[in-house]
N, C-alpha and C positions, 0 to 999 in steps of 0.2 A: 492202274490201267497199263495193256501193253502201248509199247512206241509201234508208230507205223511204221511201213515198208518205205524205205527211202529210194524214191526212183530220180534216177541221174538222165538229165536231159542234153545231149552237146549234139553239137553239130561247127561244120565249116561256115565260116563269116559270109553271109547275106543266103543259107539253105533255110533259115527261117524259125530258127529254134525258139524264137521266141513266140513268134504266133501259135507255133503248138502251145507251148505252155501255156497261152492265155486262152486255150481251147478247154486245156485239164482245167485251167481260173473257173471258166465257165461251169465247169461241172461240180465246182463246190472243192476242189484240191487247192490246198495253201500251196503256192510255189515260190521257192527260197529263189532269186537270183545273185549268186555268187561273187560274179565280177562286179555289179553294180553295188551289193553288200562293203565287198573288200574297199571299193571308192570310198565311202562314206566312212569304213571304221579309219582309213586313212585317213581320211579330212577329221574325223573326231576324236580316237581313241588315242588317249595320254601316254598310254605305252606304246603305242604305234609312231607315234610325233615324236617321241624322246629319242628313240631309239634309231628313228632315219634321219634325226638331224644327228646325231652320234654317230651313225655312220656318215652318211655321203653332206653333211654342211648346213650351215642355218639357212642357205639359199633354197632346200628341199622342199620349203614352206615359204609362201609369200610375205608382203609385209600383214595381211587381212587373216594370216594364220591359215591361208588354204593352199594343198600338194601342189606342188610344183612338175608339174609333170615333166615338162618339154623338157626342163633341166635336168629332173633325173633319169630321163629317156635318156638326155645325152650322154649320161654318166654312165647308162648299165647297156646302151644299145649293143656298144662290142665287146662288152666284160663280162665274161658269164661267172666271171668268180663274185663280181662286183653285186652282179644279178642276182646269183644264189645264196648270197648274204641278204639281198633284201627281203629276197623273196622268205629266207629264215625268219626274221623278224614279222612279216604280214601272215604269210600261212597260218600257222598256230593259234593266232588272234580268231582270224576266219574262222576255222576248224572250231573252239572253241563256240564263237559265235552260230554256227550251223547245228552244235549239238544243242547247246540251252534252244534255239527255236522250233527245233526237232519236238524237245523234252515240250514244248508247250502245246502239242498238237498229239498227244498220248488218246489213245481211244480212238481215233481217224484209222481208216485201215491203210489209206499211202501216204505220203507227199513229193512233192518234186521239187529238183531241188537242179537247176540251168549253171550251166557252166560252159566256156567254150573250149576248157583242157580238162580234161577227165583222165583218169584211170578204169581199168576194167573193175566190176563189181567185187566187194573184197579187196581190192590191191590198196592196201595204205589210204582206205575210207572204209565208210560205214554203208556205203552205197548194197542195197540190193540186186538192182538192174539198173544197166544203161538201154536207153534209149537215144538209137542215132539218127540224127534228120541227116536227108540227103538230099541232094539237087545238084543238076549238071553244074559243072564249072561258070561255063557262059552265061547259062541266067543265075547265077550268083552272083556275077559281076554285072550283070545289065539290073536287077535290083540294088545293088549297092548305089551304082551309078545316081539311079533314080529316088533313094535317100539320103545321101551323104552328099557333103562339098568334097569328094577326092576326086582326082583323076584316074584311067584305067591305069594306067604305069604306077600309083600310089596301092588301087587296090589289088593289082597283080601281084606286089611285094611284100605286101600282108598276106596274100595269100601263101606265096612260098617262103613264108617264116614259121604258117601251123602247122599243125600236125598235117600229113599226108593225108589222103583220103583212106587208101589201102589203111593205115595206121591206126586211122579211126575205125576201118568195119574190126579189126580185132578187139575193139574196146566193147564191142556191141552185143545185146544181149538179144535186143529187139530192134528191129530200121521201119522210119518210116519215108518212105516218097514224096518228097512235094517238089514235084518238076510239071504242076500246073498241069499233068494230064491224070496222072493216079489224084481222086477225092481224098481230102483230107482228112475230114472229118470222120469217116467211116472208121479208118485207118486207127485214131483216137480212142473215137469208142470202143474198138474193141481191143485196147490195151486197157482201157481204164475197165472193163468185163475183168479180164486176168489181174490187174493191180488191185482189186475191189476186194478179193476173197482174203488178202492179208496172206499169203502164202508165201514164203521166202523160200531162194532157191538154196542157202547153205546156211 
């Protein structure tokens, strides 16, 4: 059986990327979430555990064997060298794990597969098309507000540590609008019409 069309879904923190995907849910498309995935094989995977107490300390993990985040936020917040070694260690794991769930969904004509850093389709993935969620700045941060415990000065700094917005329309293959006046849903359907027919662009 052929593998389906693997559609990459990103967007900037609080544009909504994950309601879309739980719109594609709806329609019967398995969707991979990436960063939530990477959590877990951190918290579980034996070579993932070995390997970040090897690097950055036995402190990386709790005493209850779970990631340590805040510590190793401290650790890599201003080291990109420190970063890019960890980040060596995790990716690969990921990546392997995104292909075998891929491999189990053979015969579906797409899946989707959420992520909030992307690359453009083809560039160092397996991705067919990206799809970019957008939404104004403002109500990105007036939703955040409205779901998280941060303050705006916490989610303004998260915002200027991702990707630009400019940065992201080049990643994008397809954009959708959710700035609460463009329908969403329409928008969906008629990407999942074009993801349906299993037609890959390279």
């Amino acid at each position: 059986m052929s593998l389906p069309l693997q559609i990459g879904i990103t967007g900037g923190i609080g544009s909504g990327k994950s309601v879309v995907c739980k719109l594609f849910s709806c329609l019967g498309i398995p969707v991979y979430n990436a960063d939530s995935r990477a959590k877990w094989l951190t918290n579980h995977n034996p070579r993932i555990i070995e390997s970040v107490i090897a690097l950055l300390g036995n402190e990386s993990y709790t005493r209850e064997g779970n990631y340590n985040t805040a510590y190793v936020g401290s650790l890599v917040f201003d080291n990109e060298e420190l970063l890019k070694k960890l980040n060596a260690i995790i990716h690969p794991v990921v990546m392997q794990d995104t292909t075998d769930w891929v491999g189990n969904h053979s015969g579906l004509p797409y899946v989707v597969k959420e992520a909030a850093i992307m690359n453009k389709a083809g560039d160092r993935n397996s991705l067919d098309y990206v799809v970019v969620v957008e939404a104004p700045l403002e109500l990105r941060i007036t939703r955040i507000l409205q779901r998280d415990r941060r303050s705006e000065a916490e989610i303004r700094a998260i915002v200027k540590r991702q990707v630009s917005d400019e940065e992201r329309k080049k990643v994008g293959d397809f954009f959708i609008k959710n700035d609460e006046e463009s329908a969403l849903i329409p928008q969906v359907l008629m990407l999942h019409d074009i993801f349906k027919t299993g037609k890959r662009s390279h």
